[in-house]
C-alpha positions as CSV (number, residue, x, y, z in Angstrom):
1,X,-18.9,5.0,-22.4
2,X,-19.4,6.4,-18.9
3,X,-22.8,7.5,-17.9
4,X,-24.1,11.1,-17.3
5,X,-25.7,10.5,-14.0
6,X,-23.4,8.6,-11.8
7,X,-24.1,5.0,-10.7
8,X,-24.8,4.9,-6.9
9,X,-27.4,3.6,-4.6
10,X,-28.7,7.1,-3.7
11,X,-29.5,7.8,-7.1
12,X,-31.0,4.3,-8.0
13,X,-33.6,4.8,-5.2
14,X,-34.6,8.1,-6.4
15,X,-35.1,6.9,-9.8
16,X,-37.3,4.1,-8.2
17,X,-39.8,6.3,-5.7
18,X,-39.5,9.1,-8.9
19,X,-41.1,6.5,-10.8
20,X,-43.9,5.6,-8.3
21,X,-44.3,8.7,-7.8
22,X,-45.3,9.4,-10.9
23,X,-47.3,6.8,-11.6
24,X,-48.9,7.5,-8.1
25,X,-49.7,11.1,-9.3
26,X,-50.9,10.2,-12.8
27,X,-53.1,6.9,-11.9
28,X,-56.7,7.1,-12.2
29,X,-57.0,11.0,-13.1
30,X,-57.2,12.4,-16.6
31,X,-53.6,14.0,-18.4
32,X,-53.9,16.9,-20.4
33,X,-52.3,18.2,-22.9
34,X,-51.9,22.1,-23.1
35,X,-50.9,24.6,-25.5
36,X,-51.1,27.2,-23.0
37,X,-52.9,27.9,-19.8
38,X,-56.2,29.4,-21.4
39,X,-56.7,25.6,-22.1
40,X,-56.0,23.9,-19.1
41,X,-58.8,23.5,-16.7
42,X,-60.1,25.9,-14.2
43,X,-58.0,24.6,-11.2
44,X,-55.0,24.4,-12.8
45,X,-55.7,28.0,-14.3
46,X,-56.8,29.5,-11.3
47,X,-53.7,28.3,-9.1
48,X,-50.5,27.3,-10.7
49,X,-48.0,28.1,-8.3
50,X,-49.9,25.4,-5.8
51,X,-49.4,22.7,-8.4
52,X,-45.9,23.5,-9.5
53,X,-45.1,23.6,-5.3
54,X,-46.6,20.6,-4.7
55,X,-44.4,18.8,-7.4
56,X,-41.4,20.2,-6.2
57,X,-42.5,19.0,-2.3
58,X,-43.0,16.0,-3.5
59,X,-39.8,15.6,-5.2
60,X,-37.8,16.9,-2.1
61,X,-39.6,14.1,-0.3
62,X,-38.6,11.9,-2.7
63,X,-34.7,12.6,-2.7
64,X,-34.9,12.5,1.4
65,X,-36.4,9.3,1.2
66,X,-33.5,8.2,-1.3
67,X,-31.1,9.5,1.6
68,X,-31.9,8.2,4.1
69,X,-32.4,4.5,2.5
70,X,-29.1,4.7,0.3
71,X,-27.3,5.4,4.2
72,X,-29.5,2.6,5.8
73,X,-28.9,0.0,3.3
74,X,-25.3,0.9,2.5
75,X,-24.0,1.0,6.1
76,X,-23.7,-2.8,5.9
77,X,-21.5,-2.9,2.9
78,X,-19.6,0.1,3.8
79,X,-18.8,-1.9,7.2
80,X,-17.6,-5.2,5.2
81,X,-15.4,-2.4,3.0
82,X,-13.8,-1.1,5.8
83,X,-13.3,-4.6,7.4
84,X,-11.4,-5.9,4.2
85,X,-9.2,-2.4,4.5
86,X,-8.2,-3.9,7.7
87,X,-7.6,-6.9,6.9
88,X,-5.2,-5.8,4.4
89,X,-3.1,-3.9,6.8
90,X,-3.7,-6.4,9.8
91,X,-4.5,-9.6,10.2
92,X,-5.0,-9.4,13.4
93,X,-8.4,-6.8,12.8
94,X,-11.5,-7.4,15.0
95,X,-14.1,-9.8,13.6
96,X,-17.2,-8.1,11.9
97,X,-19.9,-8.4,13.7
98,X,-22.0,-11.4,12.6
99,X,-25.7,-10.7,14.4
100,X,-26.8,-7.2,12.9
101,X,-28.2,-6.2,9.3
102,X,-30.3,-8.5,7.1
103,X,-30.1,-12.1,6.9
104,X,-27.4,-11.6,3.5
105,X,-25.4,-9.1,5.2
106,X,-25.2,-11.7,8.6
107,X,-24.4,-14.2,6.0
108,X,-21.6,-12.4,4.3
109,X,-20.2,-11.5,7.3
110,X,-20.1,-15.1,8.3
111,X,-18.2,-16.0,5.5
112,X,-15.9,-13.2,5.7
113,X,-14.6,-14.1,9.8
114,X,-14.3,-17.5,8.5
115,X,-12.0,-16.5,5.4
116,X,-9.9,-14.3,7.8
117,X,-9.5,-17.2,10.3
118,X,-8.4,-19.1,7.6
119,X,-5.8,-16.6,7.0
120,X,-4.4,-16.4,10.0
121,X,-4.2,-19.9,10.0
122,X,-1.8,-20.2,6.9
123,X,0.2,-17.8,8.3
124,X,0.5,-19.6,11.5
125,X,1.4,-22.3,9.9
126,X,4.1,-20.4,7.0
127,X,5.8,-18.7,10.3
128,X,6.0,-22.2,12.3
129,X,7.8,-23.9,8.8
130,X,10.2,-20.7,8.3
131,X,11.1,-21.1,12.1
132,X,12.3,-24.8,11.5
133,X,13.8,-23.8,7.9
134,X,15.7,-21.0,9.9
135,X,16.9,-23.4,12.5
136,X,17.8,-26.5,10.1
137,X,19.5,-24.0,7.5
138,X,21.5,-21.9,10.5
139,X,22.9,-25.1,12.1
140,X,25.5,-26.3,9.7
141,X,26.5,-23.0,8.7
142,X,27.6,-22.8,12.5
143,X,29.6,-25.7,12.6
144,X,31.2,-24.6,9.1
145,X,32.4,-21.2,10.9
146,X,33.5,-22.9,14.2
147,X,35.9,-25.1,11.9
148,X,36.9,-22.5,10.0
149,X,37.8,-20.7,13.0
150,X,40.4,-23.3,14.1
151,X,42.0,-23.4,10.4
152,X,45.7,-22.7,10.6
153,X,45.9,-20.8,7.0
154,X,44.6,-17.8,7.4
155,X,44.3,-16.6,4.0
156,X,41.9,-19.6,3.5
157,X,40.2,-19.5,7.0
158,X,38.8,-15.6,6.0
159,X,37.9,-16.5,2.5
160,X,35.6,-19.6,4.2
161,X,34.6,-17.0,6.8
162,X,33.1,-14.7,4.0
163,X,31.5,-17.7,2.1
164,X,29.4,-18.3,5.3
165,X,28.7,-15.2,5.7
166,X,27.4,-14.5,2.4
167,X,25.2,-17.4,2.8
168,X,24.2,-16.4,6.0
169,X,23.0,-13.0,4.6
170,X,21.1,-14.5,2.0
171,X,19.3,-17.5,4.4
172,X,18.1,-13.7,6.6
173,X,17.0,-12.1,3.8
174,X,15.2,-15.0,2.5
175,X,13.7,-15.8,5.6
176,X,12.7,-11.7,6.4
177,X,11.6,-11.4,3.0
178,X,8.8,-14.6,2.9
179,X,8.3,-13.3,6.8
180,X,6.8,-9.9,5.7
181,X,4.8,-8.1,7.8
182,X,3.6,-10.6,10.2
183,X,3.6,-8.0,13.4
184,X,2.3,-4.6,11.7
185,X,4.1,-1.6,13.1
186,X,2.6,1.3,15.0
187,X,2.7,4.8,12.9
188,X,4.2,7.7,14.6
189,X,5.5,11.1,13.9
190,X,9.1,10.8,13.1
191,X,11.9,13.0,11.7
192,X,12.8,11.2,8.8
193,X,15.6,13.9,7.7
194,X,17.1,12.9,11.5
195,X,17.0,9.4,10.8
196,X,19.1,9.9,7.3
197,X,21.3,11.7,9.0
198,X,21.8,9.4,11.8
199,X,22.1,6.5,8.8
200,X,24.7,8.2,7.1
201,X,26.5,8.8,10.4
202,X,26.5,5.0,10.9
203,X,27.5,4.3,7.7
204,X,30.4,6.8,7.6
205,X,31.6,4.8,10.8
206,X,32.4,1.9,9.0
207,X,34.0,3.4,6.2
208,X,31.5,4.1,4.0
209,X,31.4,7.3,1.8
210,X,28.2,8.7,1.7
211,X,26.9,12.3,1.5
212,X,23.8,13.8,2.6
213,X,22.1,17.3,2.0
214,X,18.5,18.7,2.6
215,X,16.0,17.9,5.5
216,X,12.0,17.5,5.7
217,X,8.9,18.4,8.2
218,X,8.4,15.5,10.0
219,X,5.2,13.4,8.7
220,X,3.6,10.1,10.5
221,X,5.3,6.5,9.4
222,X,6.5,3.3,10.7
223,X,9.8,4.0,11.9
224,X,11.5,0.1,11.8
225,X,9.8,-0.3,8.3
226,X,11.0,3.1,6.9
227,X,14.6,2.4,8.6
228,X,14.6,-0.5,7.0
229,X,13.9,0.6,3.3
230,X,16.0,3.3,3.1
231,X,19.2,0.7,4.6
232,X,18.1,-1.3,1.6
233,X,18.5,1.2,-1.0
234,X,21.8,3.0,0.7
235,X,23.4,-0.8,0.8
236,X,21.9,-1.0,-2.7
237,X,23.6,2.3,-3.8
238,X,26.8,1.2,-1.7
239,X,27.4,-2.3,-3.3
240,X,27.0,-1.6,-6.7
241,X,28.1,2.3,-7.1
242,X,30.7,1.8,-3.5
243,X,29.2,5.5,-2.8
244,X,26.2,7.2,-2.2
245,X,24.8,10.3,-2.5
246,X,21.5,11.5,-0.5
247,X,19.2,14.1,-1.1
248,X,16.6,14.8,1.2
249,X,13.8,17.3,0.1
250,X,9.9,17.7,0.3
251,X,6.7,19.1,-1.8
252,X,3.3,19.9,-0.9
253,X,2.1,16.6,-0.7
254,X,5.2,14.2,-0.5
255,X,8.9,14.1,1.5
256,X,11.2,13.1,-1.7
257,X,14.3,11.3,-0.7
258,X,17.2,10.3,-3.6
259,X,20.1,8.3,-3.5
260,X,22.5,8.5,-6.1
261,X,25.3,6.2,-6.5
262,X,28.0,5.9,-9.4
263,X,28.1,2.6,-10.6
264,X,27.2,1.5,-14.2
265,X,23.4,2.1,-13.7
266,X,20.7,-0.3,-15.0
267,X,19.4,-1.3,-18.4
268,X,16.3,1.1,-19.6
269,X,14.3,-1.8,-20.3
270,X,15.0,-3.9,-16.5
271,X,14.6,-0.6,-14.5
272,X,11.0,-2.2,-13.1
273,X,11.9,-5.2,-13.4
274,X,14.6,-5.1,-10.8
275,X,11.9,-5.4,-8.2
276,X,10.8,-8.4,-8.4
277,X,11.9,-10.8,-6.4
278,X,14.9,-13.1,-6.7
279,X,15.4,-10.9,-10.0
280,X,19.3,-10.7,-11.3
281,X,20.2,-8.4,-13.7
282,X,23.4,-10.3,-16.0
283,X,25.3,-7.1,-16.4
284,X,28.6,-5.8,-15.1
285,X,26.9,-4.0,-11.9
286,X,25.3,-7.4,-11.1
287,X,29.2,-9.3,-11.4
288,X,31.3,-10.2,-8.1
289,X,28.8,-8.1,-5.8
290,X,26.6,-10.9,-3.9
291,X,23.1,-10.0,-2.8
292,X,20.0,-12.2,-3.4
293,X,17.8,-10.1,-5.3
294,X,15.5,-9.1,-2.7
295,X,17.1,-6.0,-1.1
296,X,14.3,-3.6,-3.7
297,X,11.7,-5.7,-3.9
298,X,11.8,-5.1,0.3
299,X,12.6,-1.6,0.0
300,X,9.5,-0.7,-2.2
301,X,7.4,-3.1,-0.4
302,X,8.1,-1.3,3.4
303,X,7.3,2.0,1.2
304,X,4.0,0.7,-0.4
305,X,2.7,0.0,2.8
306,X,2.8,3.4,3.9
307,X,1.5,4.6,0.7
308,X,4.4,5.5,-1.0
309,X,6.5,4.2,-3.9
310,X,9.9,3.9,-5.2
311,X,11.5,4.7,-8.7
312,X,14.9,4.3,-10.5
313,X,16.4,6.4,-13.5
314,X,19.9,6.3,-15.0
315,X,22.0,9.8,-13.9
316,X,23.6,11.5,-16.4
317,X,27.2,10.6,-16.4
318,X,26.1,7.2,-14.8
319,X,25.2,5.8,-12.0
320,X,21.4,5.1,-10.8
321,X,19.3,7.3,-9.1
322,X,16.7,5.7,-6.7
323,X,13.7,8.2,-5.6
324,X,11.3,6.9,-2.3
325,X,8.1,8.9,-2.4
326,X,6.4,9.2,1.1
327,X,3.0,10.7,1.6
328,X,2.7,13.1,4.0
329,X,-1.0,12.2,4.8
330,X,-2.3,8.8,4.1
């Protein structure tokens, strides 16, 4: 059952100096009980107002006093706060300072550099292992592709060809994926109905058939990250429907973006669960079309990041309908 009066430090502290107060008000003098004023004693009788102004004085005093200590004491914690927001976006955030505040604020502090330096240590140390997995996995598959290259049958030298380049594919998005976001991007304003359009454009030069309508205002986001969630979800659209269909719109508070393709959609049930990572769905739009299972779980990660989201629903008629969300202030 939530409480009436909200829990905060303000209002703890003027519950406190309310308290002593009243018990400084009330100590060592007599408390009367009245009827009415024609009981009370003469001073109270003769001046009222001064009383009830004096209460309401001290009660102002006491709810600056609550103020100004609830800021004092909570500038500390909502430093720490702040510090762990950073962290979260970048690991490479300033130290908190370690020699101001009380001796537990300096102490928590302390422990909270040292956490983050062992942070960045793991990941120094995940980045140096995926380098040598990269180069120890890469090697063979480039002597592979140099024999294949000087196989005589030709019909059998492009199937080998697209063997090693499907495992190729799959080592990069492997790799990129357990990467993540080890160098954090700068935020600008970009034109993300421009950079559909410019996808699309790309996309129609290889021979791909895709369609887009609409455009947005532009808003603030991470151009390589943003790029790089919406190529996942056209490629996803593209493999599994071979076309896409874009829609590019906006609302008061978010840029909408859909892509529709016409493939055999997904189960109800494994709509979220396509996501996760590695995940494989063992249905006909899954069959004879590669992939790893990573290319959503990428695609909504880039777009959490920058505080939006992604969501899939069947289309009527078929097909699956991704929808990425973007914030326009976040």
């Amino acid at each position: 059952m939530k409480s009436i009066i909200p829990d905060s430090l303000f209002v703890r502290l003027f519950l406190l100096l309310f308290v002593i107060l009243s018990i400084s008000i009330f100590a060592g003098r007599e408390v009367f009980i009245m009827l009415g004023l024609e009981h009370a004693p003469s001073s109270v009788h003769r001046d009222p107002f001064r009383l009830y102004t004096i209460l309401l004085v001290r009660l102002g005093a006491v709810a600056l006093t609550a103020w100004v200590a609830a800021r004092w004491l909570s500038y500390p914690i909502k430093r720490m706060a702040k510090a762990a927001e950073e962290l979260g976006n970048n690991l490479n955030s300033p130290n908190i300072e370690e020699t101001s505040g009380p001796s537990e604020v300096r102490q928590a502090s302390k422990v909270f550099n040292q956490m983050k330096a062992r942070i960045n240590l793991q990941m120094e140390e995940r980045n140096r292992f995926l380098a040598a997995v990269s180069h120890d996995l890469r090697t063979p598959l480039t002597r592979l592709k140099l024999k294949a290259e000087k196989m005589d049958q030709q019909e059998l030298q492009a199937d080998i060809q697209e063997d090693i380049n499907e495992m190729a594919s799959i080592i990069d998005t492997t790799l990129d994926y357990l990467r993540g976001d080890e160098r954090p991007e700068t935020e600008c304003m970009l034109d993300i109905g421009a950079l559909v359009h410019s996808m699309v454009e790309d996309a129609e030069e290889r021979g791909e058939s895709v369609t887009v309508s609409g455009n947005a205002n532009p808003i603030k986001l991470q151009p390589l990250a943003i790029r790089r969630c919406l190529g996942n979800l056209i490629e996803n659209a593209l493999r599994y429907g071979e076309s896409a269909s874009i829609v590019i719109g906006e609302t008061d508070s978010n840029v909408v973006i859909t892509i529709r393709d016409f493939g055999p959609g997904i189960p109800e049930d494994q709509l979220e669960s396509v996501f996760a990572p590695f995940y494989r769905l063992d249905t006909s739009r899954n069959r004879n079309h590669g992939g790893v299972g990573l290319g959503l779980s990428i695609a909504r990660d880039m777009a959490r990041k920058q505080g939006g989201d992604i969501a899939l629903k069947n289309a009527q008629g078929g097909g699956l309908v991704a929808t990425l969300l973007l914030p326009k202030q976040h």
